[in-house]
N, C-alpha and C positions, 0 to 999 in steps of 0.2 A: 504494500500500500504506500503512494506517496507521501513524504513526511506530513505535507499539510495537514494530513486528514487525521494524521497521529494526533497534530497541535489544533487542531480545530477539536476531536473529540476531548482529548488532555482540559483547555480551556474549558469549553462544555458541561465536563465532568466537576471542573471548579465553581465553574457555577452555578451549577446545581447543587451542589455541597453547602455554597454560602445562601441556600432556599431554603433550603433544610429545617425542617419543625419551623416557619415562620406560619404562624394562621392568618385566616383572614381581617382582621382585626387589623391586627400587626402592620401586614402588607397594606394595607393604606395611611398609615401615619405619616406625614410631612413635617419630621422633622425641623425644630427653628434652624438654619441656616442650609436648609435645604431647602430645592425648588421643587423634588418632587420624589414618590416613597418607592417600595420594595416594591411594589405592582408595575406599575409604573417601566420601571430599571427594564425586568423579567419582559416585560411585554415590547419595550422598545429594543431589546439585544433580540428578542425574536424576527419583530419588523423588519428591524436593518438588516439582519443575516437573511431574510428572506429576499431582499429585495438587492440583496448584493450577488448571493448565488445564483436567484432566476428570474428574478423581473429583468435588472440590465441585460440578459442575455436573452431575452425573448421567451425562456420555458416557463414553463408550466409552474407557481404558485400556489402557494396554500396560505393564505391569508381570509382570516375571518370578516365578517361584514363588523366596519365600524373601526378596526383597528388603529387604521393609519390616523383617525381622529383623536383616538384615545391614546395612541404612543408614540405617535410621530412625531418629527422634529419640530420644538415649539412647542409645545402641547403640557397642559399642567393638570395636572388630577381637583382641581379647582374649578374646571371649565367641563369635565365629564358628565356627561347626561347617558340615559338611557340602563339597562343593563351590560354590567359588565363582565368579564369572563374570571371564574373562580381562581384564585392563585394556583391551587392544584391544576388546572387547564392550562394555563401560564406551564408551568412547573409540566405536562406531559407534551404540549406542542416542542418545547424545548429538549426534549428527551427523544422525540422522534425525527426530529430535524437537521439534526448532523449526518445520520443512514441515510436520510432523500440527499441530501447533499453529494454524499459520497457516491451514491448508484445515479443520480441524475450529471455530474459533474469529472467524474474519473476520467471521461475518455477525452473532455477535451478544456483541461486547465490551461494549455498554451495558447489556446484560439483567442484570438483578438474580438473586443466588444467591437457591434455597429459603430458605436456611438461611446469612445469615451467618456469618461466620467467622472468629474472632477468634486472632490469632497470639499464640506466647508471650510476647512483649513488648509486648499489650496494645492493637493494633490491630485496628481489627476492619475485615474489609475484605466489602463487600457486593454487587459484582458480576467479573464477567470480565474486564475493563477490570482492574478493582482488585487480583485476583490475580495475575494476568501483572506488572502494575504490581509490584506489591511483590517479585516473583520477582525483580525485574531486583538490586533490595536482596540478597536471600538468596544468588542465584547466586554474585555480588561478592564478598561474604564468604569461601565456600569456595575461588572462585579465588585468592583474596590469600593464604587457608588453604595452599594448594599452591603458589603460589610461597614462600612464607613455608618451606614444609618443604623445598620444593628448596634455596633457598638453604642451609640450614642441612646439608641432604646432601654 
């Protein structure tokens, strides 16, 4: 298996670890010096990894109705309407999502995006390879994000 996939599960594996026994209660807490909580994090590291593996590449997705509203860039658990998805549903899209990665994405990591694609802070990344790659970056962040809010719970 290519390394990626080793460090894309490894990461994964982390953060789900730092999910671990959090209830639902919990997972919505906003933190004073945070912008936004453990639901939140979980649902936005799924978004992005979704839409780095297979939106930019034209395949096939699995993103819930309402997501991109509730954890997308921007977006604040302040501003959430509607029904949301249980942490545990959070906590099992994340656990199934690295295997579609892997069988949907093996055969072709070097293939160049239509349409690079340049991140908020000015990278611009132009194939498969390159967005799984920088996933591993964004994941990290949110995870530290959630432990950082546990801690402070």
């Amino acid at each position: 298996m290519h390394f990626l996939f080793n460090q894309l599960a490894f990461v994964r594996k982390l953060t789900l670890k730092e999910a671990e026994g959090i209830d639902e209660e919990t997972s919505l807490v906003v933190p004073a010096g945070f912008s936004n909580n453990i639901k939140w994090n979980l649902g936005h590291i799924y978004l992005v990894q979704e839409r780095f593996a297979f939106y930019f590449t034209g395949d096939e997705w699995v993103m819930p109705d309402a997501f991109n509203g509730w954890f997308g860039r921007g977006t604040k658990p302040e501003d959430w309407t509607g029904k949301l998805p249980e942490t545990d549903e959070l906590r099992a899209l994340l656990e199934q999502q690295t295997e579609r990665i892997i069988q949907q994405t093996a055969h072709r990591l070097p293939h160049p995006l239509d349409e690079p694609f340049t991140t908020s802070t000015g990278l611009t990344l132009s194939s498969v390879e390159e967005m799984l790659t920088y996933s591993l970056h964004h994941e990290g962040l949110h995870s530290e994000t959630i432990k950082s809010i546990k801690r402070v719970l």
